[in-house]
C-alpha positions as a Markdown table, in Angstrom:
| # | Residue | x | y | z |
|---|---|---|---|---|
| 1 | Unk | -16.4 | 5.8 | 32.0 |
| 2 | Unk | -18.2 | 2.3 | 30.8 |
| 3 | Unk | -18.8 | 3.9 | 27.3 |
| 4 | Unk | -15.2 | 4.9 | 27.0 |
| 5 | Unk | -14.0 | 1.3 | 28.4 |
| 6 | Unk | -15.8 | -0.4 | 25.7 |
| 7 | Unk | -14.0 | 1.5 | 23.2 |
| 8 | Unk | -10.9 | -0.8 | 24.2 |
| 9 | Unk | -13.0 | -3.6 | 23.5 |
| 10 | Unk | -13.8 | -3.1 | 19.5 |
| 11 | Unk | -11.0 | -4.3 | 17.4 |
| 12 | Unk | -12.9 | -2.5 | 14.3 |
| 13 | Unk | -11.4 | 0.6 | 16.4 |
| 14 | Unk | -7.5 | -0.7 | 16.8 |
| 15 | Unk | -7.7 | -1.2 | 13.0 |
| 16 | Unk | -9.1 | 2.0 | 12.3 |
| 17 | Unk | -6.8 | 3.6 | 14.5 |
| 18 | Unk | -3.7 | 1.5 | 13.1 |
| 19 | Unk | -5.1 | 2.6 | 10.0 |
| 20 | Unk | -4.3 | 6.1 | 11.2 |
| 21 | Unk | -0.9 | 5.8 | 12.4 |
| 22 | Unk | 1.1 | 3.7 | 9.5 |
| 23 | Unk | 0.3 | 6.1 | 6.7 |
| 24 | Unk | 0.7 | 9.6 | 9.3 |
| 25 | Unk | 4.4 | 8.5 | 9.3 |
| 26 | Unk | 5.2 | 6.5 | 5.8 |
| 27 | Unk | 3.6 | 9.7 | 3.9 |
| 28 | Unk | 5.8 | 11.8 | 5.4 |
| 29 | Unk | 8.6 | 9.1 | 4.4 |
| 30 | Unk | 7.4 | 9.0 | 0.2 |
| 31 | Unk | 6.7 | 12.8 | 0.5 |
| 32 | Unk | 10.4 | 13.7 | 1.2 |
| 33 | Unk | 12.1 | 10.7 | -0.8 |
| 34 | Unk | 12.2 | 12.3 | -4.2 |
| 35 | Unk | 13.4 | 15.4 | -3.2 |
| 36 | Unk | 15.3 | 14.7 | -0.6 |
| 37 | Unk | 17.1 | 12.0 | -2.5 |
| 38 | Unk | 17.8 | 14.7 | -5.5 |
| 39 | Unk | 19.0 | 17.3 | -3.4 |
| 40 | Unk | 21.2 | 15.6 | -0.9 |
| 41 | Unk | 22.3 | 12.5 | -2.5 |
| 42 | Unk | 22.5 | 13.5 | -6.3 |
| 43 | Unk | 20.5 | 10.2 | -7.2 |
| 44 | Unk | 19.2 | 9.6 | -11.0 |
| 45 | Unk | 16.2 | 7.0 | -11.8 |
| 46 | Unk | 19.2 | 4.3 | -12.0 |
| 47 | Unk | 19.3 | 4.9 | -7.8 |
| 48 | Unk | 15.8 | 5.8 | -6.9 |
| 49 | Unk | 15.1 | 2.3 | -9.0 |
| 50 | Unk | 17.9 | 0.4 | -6.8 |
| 51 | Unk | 16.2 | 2.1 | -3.9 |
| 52 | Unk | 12.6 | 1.3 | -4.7 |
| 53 | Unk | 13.7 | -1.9 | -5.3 |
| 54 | Unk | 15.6 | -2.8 | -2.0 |
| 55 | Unk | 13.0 | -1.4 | -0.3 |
| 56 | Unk | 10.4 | -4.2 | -1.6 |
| 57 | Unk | 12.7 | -7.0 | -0.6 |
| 58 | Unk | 11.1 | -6.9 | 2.8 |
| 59 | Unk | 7.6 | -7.4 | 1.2 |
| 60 | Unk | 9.2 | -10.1 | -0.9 |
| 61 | Unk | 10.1 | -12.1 | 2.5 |
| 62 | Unk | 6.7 | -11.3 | 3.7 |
| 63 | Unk | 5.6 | -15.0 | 3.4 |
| 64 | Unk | 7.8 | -15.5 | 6.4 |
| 65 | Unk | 5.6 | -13.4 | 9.0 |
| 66 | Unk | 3.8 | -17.1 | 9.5 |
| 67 | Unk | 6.6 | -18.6 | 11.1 |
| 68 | Unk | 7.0 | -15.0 | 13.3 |
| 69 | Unk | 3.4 | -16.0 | 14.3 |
| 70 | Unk | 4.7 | -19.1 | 16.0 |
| 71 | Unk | 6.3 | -16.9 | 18.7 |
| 72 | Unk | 4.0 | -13.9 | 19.1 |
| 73 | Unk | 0.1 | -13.1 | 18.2 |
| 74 | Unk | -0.8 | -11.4 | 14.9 |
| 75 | Unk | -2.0 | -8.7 | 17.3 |
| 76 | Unk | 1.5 | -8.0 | 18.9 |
| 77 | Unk | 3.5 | -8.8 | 15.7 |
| 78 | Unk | 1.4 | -5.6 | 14.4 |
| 79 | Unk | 2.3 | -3.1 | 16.6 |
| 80 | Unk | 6.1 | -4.3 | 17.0 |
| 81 | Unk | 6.4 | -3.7 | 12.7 |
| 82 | Unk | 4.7 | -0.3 | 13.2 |
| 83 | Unk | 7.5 | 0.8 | 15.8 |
| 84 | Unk | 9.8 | -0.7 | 13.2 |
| 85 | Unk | 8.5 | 1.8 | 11.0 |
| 86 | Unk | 8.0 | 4.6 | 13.0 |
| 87 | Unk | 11.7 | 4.0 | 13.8 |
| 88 | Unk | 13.0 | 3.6 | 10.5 |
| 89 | Unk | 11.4 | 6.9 | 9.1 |
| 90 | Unk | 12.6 | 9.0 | 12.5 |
| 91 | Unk | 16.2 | 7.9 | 11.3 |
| 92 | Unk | 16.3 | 8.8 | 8.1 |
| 93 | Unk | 17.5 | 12.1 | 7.8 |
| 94 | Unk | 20.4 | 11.6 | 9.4 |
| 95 | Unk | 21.9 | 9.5 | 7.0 |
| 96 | Unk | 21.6 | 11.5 | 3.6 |
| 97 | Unk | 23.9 | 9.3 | 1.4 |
| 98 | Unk | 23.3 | 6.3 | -0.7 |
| 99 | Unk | 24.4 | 3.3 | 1.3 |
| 100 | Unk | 22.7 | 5.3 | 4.2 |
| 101 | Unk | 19.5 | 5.7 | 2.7 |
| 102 | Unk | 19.7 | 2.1 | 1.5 |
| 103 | Unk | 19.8 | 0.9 | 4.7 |
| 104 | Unk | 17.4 | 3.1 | 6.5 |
| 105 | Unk | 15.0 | 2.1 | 3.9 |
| 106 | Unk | 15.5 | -1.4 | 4.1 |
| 107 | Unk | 14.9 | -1.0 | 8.0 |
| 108 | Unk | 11.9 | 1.5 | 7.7 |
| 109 | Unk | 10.5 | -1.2 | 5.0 |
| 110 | Unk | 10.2 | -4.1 | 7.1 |
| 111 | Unk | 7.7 | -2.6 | 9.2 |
| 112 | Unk | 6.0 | -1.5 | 6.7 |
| 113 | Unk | 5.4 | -4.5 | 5.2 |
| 114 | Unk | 5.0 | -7.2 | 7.8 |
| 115 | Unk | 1.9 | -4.4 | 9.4 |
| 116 | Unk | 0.4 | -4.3 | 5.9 |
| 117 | Unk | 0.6 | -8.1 | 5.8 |
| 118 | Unk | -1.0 | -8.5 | 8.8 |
| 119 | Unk | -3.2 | -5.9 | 9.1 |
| 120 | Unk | -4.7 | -7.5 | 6.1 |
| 121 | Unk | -5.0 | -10.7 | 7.7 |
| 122 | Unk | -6.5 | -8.9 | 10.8 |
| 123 | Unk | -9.4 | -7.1 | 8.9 |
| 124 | Unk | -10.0 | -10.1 | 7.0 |
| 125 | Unk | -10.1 | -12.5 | 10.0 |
| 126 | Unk | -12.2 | -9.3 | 12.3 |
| 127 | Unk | -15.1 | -8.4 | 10.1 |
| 128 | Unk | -18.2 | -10.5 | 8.4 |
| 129 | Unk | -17.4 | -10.5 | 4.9 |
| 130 | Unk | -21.0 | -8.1 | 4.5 |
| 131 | Unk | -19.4 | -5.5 | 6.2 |
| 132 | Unk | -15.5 | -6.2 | 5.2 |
| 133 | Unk | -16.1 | -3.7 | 1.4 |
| 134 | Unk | -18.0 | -0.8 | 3.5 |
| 135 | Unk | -15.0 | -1.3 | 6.5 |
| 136 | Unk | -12.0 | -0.8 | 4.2 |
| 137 | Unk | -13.8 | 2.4 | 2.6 |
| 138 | Unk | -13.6 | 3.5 | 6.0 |
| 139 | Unk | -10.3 | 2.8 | 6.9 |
| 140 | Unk | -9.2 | 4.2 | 3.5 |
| 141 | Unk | -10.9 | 7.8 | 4.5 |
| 142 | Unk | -9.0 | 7.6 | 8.2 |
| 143 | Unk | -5.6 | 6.9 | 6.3 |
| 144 | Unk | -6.3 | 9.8 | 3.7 |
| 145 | Unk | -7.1 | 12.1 | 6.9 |
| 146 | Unk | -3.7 | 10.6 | 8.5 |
| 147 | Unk | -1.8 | 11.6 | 5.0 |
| 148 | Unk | -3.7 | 15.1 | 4.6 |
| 149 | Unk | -1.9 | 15.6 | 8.0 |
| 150 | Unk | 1.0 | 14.1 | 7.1 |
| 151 | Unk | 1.5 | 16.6 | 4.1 |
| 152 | Unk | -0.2 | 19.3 | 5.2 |
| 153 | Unk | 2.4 | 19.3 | 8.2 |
| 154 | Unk | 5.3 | 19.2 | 5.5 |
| 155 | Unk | 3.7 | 22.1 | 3.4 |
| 156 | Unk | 3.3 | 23.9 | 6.7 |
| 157 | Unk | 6.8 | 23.6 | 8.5 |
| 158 | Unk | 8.9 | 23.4 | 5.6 |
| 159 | Unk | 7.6 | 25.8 | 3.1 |
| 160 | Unk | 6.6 | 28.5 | 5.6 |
| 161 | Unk | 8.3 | 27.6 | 8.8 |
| 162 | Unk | 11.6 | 26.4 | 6.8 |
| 163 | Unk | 12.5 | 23.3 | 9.1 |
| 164 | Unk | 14.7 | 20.4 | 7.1 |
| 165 | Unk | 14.6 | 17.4 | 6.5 |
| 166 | Unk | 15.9 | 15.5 | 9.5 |
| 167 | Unk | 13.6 | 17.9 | 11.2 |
| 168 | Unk | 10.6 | 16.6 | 9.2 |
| 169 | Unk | 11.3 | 12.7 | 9.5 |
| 170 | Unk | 12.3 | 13.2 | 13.6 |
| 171 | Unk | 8.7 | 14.5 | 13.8 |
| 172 | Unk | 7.1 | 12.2 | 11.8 |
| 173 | Unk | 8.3 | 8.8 | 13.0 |
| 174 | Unk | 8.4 | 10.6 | 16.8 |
| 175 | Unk | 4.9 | 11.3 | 17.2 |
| 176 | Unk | 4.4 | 8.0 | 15.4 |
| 177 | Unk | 6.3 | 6.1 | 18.0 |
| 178 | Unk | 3.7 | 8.1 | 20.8 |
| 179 | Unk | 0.6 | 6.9 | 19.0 |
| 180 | Unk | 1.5 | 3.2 | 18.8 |
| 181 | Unk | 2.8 | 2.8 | 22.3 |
| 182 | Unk | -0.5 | 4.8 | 23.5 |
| 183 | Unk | -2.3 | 2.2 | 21.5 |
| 184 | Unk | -0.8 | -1.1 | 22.9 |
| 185 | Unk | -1.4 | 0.2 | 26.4 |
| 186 | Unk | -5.4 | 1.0 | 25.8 |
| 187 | Unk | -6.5 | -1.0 | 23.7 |
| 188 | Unk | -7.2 | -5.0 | 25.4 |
| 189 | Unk | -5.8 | -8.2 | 23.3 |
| 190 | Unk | -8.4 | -9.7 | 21.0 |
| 191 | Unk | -9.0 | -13.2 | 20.5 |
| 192 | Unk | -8.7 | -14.8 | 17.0 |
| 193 | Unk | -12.2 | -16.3 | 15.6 |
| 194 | Unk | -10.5 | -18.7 | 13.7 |
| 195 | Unk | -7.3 | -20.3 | 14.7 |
| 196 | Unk | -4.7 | -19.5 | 11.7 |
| 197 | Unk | -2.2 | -21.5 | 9.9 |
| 198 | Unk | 1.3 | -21.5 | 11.4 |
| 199 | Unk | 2.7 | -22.6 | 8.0 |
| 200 | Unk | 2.8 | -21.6 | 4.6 |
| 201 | Unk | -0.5 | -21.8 | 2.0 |
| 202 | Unk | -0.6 | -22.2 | -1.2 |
| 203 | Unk | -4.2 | -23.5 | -2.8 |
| 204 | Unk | -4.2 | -23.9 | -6.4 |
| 205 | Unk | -8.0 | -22.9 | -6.3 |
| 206 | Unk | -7.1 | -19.4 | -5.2 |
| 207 | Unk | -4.4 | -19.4 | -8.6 |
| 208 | Unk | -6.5 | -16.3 | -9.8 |
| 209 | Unk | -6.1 | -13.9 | -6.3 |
| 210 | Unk | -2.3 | -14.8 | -7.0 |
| 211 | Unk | -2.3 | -13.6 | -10.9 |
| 212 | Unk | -4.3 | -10.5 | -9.8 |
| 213 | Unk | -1.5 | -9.8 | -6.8 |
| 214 | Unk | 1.3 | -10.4 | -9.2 |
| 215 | Unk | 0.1 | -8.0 | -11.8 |
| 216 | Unk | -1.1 | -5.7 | -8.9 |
| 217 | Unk | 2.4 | -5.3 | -7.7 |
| 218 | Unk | 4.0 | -4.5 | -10.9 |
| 219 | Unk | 1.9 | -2.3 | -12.1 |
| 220 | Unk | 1.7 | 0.2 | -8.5 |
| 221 | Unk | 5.4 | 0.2 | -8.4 |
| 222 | Unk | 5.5 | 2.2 | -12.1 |
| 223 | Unk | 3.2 | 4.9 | -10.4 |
| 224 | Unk | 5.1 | 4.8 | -6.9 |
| 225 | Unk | 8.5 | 4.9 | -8.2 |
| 226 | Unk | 7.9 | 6.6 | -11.6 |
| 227 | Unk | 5.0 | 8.7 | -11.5 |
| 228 | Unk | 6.1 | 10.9 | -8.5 |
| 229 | Unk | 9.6 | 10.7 | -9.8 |
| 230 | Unk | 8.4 | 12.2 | -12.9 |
| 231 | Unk | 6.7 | 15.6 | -11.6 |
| 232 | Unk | 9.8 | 16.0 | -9.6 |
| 233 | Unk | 12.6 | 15.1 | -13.3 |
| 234 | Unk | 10.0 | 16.4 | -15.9 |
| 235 | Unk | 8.3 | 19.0 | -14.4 |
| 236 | Unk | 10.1 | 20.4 | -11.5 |
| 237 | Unk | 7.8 | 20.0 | -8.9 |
| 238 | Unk | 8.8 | 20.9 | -5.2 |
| 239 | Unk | 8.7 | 19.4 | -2.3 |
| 240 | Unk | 5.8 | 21.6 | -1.5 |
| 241 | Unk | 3.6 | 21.0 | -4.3 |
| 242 | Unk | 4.2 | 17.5 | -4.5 |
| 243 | Unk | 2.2 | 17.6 | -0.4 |
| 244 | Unk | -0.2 | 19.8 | -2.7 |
| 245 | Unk | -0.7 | 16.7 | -5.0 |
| 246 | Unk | -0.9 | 14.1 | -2.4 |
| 247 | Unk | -3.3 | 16.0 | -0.2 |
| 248 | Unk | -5.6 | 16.6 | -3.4 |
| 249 | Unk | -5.6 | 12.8 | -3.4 |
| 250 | Unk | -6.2 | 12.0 | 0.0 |
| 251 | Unk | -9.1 | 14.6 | -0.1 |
| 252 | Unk | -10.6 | 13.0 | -2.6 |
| 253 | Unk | -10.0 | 9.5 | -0.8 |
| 254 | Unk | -11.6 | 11.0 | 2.3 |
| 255 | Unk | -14.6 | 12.2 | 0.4 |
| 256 | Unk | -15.3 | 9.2 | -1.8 |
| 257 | Unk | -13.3 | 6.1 | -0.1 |
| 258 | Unk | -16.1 | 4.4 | 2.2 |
| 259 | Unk | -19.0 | 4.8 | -1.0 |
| 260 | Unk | -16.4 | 3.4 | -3.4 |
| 261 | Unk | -16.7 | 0.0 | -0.7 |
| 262 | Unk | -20.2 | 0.3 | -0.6 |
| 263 | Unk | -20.6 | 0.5 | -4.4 |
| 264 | Unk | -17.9 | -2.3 | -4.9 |
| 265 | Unk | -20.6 | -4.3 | -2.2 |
| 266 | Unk | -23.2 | -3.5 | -4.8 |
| 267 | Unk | -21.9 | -4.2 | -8.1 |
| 268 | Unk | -19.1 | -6.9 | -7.7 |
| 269 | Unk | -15.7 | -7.6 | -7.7 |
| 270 | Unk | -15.3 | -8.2 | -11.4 |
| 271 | Unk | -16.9 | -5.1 | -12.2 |
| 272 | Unk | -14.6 | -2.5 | -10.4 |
| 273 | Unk | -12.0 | -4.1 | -10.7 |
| 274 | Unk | -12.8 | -4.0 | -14.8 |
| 275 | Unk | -13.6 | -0.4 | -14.7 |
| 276 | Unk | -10.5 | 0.0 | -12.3 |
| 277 | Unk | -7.9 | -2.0 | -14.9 |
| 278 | Unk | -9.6 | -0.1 | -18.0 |
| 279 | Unk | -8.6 | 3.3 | -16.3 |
| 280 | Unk | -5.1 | 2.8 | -15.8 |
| 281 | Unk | -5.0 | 1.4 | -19.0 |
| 282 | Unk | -5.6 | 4.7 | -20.2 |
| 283 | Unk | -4.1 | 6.5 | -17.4 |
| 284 | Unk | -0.5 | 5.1 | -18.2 |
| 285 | Unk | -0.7 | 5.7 | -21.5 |
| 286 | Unk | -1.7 | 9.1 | -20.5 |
| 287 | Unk | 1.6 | 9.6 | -18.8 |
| 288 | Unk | 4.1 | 8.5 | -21.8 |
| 289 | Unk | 2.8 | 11.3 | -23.4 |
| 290 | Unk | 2.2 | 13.9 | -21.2 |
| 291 | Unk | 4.2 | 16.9 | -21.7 |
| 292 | Unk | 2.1 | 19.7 | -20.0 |
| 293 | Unk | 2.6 | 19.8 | -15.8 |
| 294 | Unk | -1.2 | 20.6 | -15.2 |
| 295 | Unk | -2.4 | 17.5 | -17.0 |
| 296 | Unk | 0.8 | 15.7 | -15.6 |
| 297 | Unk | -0.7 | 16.7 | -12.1 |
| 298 | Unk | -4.5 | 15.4 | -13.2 |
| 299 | Unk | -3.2 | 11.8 | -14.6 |
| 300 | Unk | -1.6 | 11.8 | -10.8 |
| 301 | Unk | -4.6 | 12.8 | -8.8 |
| 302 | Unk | -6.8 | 10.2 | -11.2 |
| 303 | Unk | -4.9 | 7.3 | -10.7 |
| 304 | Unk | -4.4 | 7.5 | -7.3 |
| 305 | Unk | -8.1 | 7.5 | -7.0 |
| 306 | Unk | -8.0 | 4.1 | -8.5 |
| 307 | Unk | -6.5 | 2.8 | -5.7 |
| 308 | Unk | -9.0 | 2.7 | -3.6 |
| 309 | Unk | -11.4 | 0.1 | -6.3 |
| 310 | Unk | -8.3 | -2.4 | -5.3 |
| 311 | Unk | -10.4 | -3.3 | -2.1 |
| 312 | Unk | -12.5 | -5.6 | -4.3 |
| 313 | Unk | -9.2 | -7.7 | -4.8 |
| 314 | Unk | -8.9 | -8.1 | -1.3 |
| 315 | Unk | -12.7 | -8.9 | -0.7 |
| 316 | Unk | -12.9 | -11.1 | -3.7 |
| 317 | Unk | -10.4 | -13.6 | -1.5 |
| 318 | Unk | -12.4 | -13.2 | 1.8 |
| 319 | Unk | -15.4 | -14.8 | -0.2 |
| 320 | Unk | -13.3 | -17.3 | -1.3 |
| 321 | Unk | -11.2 | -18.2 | 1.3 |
| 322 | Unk | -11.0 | -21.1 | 3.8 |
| 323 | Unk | -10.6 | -18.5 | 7.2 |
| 324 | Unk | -7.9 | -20.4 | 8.6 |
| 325 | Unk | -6.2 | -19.5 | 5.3 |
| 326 | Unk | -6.3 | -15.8 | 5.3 |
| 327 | Unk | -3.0 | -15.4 | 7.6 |
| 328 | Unk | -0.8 | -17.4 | 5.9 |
| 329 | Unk | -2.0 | -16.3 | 2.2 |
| 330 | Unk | -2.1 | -12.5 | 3.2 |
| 331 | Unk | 2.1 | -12.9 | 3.9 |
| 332 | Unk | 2.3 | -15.1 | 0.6 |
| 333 | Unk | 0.0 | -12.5 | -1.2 |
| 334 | Unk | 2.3 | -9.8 | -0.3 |
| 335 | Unk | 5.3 | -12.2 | -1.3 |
| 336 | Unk | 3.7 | -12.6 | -4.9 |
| 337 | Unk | 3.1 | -8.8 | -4.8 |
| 338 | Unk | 6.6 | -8.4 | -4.7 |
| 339 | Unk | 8.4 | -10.8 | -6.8 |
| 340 | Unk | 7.7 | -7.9 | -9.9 |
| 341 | Unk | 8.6 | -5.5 | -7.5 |
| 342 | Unk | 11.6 | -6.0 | -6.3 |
| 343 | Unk | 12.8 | -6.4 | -9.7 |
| 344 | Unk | 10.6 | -3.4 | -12.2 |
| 345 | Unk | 12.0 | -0.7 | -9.8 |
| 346 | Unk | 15.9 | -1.7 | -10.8 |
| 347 | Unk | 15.3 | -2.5 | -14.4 |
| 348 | Unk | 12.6 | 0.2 | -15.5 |
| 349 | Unk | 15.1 | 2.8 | -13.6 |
| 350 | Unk | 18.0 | 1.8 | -16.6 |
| 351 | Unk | 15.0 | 2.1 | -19.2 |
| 352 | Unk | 14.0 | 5.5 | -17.6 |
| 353 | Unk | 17.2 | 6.6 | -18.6 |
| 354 | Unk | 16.9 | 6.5 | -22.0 |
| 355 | Unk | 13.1 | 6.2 | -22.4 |
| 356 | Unk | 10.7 | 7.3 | -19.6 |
| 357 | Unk | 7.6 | 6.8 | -22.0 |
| 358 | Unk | 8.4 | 3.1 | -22.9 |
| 359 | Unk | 8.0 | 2.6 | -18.7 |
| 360 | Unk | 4.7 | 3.7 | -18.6 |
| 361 | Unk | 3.7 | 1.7 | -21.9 |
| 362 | Unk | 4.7 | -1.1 | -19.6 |
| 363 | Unk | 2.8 | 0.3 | -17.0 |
| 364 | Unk | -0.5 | -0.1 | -19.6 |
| 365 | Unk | 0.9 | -4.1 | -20.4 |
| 366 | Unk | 0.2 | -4.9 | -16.8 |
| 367 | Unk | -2.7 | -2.9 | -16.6 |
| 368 | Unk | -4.7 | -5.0 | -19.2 |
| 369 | Unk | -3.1 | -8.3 | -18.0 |
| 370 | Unk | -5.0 | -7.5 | -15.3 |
| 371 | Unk | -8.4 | -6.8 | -17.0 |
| 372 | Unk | -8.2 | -10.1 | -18.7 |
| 373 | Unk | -7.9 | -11.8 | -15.3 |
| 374 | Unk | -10.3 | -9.8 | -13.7 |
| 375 | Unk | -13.1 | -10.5 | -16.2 |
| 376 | Unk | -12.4 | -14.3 | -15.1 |
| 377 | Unk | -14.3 | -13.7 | -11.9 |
| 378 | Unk | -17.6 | -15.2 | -10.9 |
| 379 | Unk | -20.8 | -13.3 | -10.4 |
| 380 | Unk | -20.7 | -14.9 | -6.9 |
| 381 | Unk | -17.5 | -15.5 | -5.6 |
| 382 | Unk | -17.4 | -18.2 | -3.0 |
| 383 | Unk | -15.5 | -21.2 | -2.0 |
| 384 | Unk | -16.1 | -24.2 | -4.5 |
| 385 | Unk | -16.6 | -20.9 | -7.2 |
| 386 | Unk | -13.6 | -19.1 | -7.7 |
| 387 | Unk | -13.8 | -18.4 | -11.3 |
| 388 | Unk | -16.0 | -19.1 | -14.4 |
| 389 | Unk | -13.2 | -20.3 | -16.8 |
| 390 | Unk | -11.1 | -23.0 | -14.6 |
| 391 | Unk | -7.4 | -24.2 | -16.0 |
| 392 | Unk | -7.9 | -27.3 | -15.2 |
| 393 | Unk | -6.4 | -27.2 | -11.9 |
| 394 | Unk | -7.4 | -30.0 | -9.1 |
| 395 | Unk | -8.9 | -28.0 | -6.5 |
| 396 | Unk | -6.7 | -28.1 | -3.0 |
């Protein structure tokens, strides 16, 4: 009974287990979308663009879960965006139309983004920055075993148990509503090791975290929105092998997630996220000319596994950062993530429309903007050395 009580008191364990819950429920949500959106709403890439993009307005107003912070503790304000979330997914079968899905999207995506926001700032604030690369592997392999679930369950009950759709997102954001209110009852409240910001941040030291955000956001929106979209358009992928794709990724996120932190530990920020930006490079212009399914499928499965070299991003501005910072620059981070993306989704859907090759050419642009930032890095990344070639910015 002591052992089990002390579980309560790790907050390495309520992040791992948040870590769990968000993506059981949200991969049921981007499972369904394409398909579900085809089927029972008619939409073309002009609607799933508008959608995409609606739904990253929230993360564009992330910058604003500082002032929430005045009222409530980063702790709370976590598992309040998760029932948001779990909510907004549970809902969303019921409303199969566009304005419908518009607005359950909008609602799911607000918790959704203000947990991501501060469940960046809580791993960031929780862990010693030795341990924080080898930490997100790990929670990267518990939310690929959440999503292997997640689809699994969908390839299960709707392919061979034939449930539908509302059936699929009740149980989904149900069972995630369970988990989190199980959560805030076990687990005790955790102190903060440094006292945060309660305003906004903006350092012009950390200008190169913001570049590599900015490009970060445009560039994963042209996979979310367009590469999915694609198998389903292109190649006519079901609902059930498109679970069959995402648990392929997820396995291999499982298998090789916490050694992709520890290598990033061993060999730098600058380097992985080289090797990462020199990948997708060829990855997305992989995909404007793919006209085979298979291969279709392997460019999918490879650049999801990219993904998971974006921790060094993230740990690159824990070495960096002033501690009482990382709050207040994790919800303008996710801001700056989202300035591209609330627009790309909208605009790249009227492009897709006439050229679905000339979005992933795009796709390659922001790609090697990237690698050109990221080769701007320092050896050692640490506060007073944020990068080797400085723009003459005073330091603030």
């Amino acid at each position: 009974m002591a052992n089990f009580s002390k579980f309560r008191e790790k907050p390495e364990l309520l992040l791992l287990a948040m870590a769990f819950v968000m993506p059981l429920v949200f991969s049921v949500w981007v499972a369904l979308l394409n398909n579900f959106v085809v089927e029972k709403a008619q939409f073309t890439g002009a609607e799933i663009g508008l959608l995409q993009s609606l739904r990253e307005v929230p993360g564009f107003l992330a910058f604003t879960a500082v002032f929430v912070l005045l009222i409530i503790k980063e702790q709370t304000f976590a598992m309040l965006s998760l029932l948001i979330l779990c909510i907004g997914v549970a809902i969303t079968g019921f409303l199969p139309f566009e304005i419908g899905l518009y607005c359950t999207t909008v609602f799911m995506s607000i918790g959704f983004h203000y947990f991501e926001t501060i469940n960046q700032s809580l791993t960031l604030q929780w862990l010693h920055k030795d341990k924080t690369a080898h930490f997100m592997g790990q929670q990267l392999a518990v939310k690929s075993f959440a999503s292997l679930f997640a689809y699994g369950s969908i390839w299960l009950l709707m392919e061979w148990f034939g449930i539908d759709y509302t059936a699929m997102y009740m149980l989904a954001g149900g069972f995630g509503l369970i988990l989190v209110v199980s959560m805030w009852l076990f687990f005790k409240r955790f102190e903060q090791a440094s006292p945060q910001h309660k305003h906004m941040v903006l350092r012009k030291r950390y200008w190169l975290y913001y570049a590599l955000t900015f490009f970060s956001g445009a560039r994963r929106q042209i996979f979310l929105v367009f590469a999915s979209f694609m198998m389903v358009e292109k190649f006519s992928y079901s609902v059930g092998q498109i679970s069959l794709l995402f648990i392929i990724n997820y396995l291999f996120n499982l298998a090789f997630a916490p050694k992709i932190g520890q290598w990033i530990a061993k060999v730098g920020e600058r380097r992985a996220l080289s090797i990462e930006y020199i990948g997708l490079t060829v990855v997305f212009i992989s995909y404007a000319l793919v006209t085979n399914a298979t291969f279709a499928a392997v460019l999918f499965v490879i650049d999801h596994l990219f993904f998971a070299m974006a921790i060094a991003m993230k740990t690159y501005f824990q070495k960096i950062a002033d501690p009482k910072d990382i709050a207040s620059t994790a919800g303008v981070a996710f801001t700056i993530n989202h300035i591209a993306a609330v627009v790309i989704p909208a605009l790249l859907g009227v492009l897709w429309l006439s050229s679905p090759s000339a979005v992933f050419v795009i796709g390659a642009i922001f790609a090697l903007c990237s690698l050109l930032l990221a080769l701007n890095i320092p050896n050692t990344p640490m506060h007073g050395s944020e990068v080797r070639f400085a723009l003459n910015l005073k330091k603030s």
